[in-house]
C-alpha positions as CSV (number, residue, x, y, z in Angstrom):
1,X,130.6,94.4,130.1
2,X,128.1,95.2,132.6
3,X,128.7,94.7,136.5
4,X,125.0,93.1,136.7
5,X,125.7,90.9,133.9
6,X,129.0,89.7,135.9
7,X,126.9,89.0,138.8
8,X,124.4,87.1,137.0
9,X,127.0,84.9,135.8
10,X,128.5,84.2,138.5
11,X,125.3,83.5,140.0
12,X,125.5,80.2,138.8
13,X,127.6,78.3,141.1
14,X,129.1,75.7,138.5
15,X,130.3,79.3,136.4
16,X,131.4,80.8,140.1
17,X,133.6,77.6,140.2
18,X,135.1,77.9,136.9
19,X,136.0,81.5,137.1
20,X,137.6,80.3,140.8
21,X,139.5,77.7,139.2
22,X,140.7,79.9,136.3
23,X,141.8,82.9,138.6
24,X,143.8,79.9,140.5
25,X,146.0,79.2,137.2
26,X,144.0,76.4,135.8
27,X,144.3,76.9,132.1
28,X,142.4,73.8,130.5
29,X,138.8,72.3,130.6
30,X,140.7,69.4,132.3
31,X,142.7,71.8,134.8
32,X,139.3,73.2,135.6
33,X,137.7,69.8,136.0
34,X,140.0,68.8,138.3
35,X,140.6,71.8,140.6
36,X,136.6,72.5,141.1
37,X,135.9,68.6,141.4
38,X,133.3,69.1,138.5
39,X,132.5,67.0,135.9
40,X,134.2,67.8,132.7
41,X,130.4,68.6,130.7
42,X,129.6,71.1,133.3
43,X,133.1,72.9,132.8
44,X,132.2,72.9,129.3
45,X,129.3,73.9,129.0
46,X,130.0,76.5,131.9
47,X,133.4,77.9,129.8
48,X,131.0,78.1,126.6
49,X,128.5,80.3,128.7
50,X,132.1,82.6,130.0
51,X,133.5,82.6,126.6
52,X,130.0,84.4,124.9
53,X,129.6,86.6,127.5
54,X,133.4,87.9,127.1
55,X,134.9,86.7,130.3
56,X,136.9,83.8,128.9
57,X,138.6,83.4,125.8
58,X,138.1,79.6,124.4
59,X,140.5,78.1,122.6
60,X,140.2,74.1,121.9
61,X,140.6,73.1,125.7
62,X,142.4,76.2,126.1
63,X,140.6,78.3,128.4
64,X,142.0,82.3,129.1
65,X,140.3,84.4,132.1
66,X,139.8,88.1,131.4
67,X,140.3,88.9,134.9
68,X,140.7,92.8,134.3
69,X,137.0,93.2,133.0
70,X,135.8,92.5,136.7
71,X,137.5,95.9,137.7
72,X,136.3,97.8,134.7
73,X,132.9,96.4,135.2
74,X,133.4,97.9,138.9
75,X,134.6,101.4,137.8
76,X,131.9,101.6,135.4
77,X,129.3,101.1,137.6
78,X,130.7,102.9,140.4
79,X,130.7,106.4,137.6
80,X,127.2,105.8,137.1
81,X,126.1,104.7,140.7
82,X,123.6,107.9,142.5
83,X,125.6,109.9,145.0
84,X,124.6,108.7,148.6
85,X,122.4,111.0,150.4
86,X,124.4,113.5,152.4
87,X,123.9,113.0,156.5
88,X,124.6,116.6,157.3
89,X,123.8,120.1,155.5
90,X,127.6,120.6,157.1
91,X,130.2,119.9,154.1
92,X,132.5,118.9,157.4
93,X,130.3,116.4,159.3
94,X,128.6,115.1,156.3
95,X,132.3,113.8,155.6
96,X,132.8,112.6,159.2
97,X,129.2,110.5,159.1
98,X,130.1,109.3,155.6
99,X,133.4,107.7,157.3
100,X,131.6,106.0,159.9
101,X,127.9,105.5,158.7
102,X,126.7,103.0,156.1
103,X,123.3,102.1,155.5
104,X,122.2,103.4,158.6
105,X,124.0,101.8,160.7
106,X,127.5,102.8,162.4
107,X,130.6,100.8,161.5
108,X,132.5,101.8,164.2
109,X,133.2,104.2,167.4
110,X,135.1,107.1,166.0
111,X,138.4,107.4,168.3
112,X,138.7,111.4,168.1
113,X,136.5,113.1,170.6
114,X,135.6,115.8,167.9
115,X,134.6,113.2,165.0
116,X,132.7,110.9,167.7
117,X,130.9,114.2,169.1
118,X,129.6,114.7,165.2
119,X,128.1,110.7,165.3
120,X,126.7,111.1,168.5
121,X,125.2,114.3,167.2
122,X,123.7,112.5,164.2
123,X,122.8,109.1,166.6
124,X,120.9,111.3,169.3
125,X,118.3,112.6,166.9
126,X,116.1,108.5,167.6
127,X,115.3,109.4,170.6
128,X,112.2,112.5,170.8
129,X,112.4,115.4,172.9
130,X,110.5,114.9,176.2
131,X,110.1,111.3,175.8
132,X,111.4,109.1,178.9
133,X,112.8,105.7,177.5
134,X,113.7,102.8,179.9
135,X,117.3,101.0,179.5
136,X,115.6,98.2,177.6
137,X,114.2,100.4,175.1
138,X,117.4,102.4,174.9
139,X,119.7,99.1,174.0
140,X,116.9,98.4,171.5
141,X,117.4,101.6,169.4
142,X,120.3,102.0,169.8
143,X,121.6,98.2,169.0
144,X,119.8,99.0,165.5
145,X,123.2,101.3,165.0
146,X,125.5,99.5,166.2
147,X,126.0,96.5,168.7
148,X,128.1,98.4,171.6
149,X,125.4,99.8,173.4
150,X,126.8,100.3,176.0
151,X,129.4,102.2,174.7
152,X,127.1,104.0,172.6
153,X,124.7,104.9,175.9
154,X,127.7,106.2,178.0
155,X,128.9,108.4,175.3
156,X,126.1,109.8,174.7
157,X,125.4,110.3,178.8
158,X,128.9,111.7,179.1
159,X,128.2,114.1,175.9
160,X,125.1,115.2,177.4
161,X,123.3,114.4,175.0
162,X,121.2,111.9,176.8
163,X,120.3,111.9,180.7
164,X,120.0,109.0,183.1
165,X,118.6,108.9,186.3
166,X,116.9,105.9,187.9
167,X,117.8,103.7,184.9
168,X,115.2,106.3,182.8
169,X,117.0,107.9,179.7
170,X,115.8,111.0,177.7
171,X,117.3,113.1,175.2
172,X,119.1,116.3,176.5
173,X,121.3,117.8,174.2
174,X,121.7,118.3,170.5
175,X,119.9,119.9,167.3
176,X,116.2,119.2,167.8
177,X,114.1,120.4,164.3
178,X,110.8,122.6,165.0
């Protein structure tokens, strides 16, 4: 079974119940009923949808959830999901922005100086080259990474990869692409 075809069933919040309920130890329509507070025609009618799509076996008022097609739906689709797009050219820091960068946006403050020097590296490159930005500004692009900016601004004023003076920041350090 498909992961997408998982989700769409479970979509459905009556079906989301039932599969709750089953994964809980309910094992009967009535077991069902009773520990999602639906009425007994929805449970039916919801196990009858489970049962064709393979995710419950049916049996009278039996009802059996095949819990262990939820992880093989998951492996499946995590085979045949694109590689993400690498950060870094660098094998090494690619691996270190992987760790601590999802979908654009940091997921935490890496502890070691060495792998938080490699995210700062990577963070510095939204700010241009000979553009001034005021604090305001600063917070602003940087909060779209991650909500410590403060944390974020002093690292990366301590790394030298962005100046302050006057409460002006620009960008003096790190790779800049000509």
């Amino acid at each position: 079974m498909e992961a997408g075809t998982i989700v769409g069933l479970l979509a459905d919040p009556v079906r989301l119940k039932v599969v709750a309920a089953l994964a809980l130890g309910a094992g009967t329509l009535t077991d069902v009923a009773e520990a999602s507070g639906l009425p007994l025609k929805d449970v039916a009618l919801a196990a009858r949808r489970l049962s064709r799509a393979g995710l419950v076996d049916r049996d009278g008022h039996a009802l059996v959830l095949h819990a262990d097609r939820f992880g093989e739906a998951a492996r499946a689709a995590a085979a045949t999901a694109p590689p993400a797009p690498q950060l870094s050219a660098d094998p090494g820091q690619d691996a270190v922005l992987r760790a601590f960068v999802r979908d654009g946006r940091l997921i935490s403050v890496p502890a070691q100086h060495s792998k938080r020097r490699v995210v700062l590296e990577h963070l510095v490159h939204v700010f241009e080259p000979g553009v001034r930005y005021p604090e305001r500004e600063v917070n602003a692009l940087l909060a779209a990474w991650h909500p410590d900016v403060a944390a974020l601004r002093r690292y990366l004023v301590d790394e030298a990869l962005l100046t302050r003076e006057s409460g002006v920041y620009w960008r003096s350090g790190g790779y800049v692409e000509v």
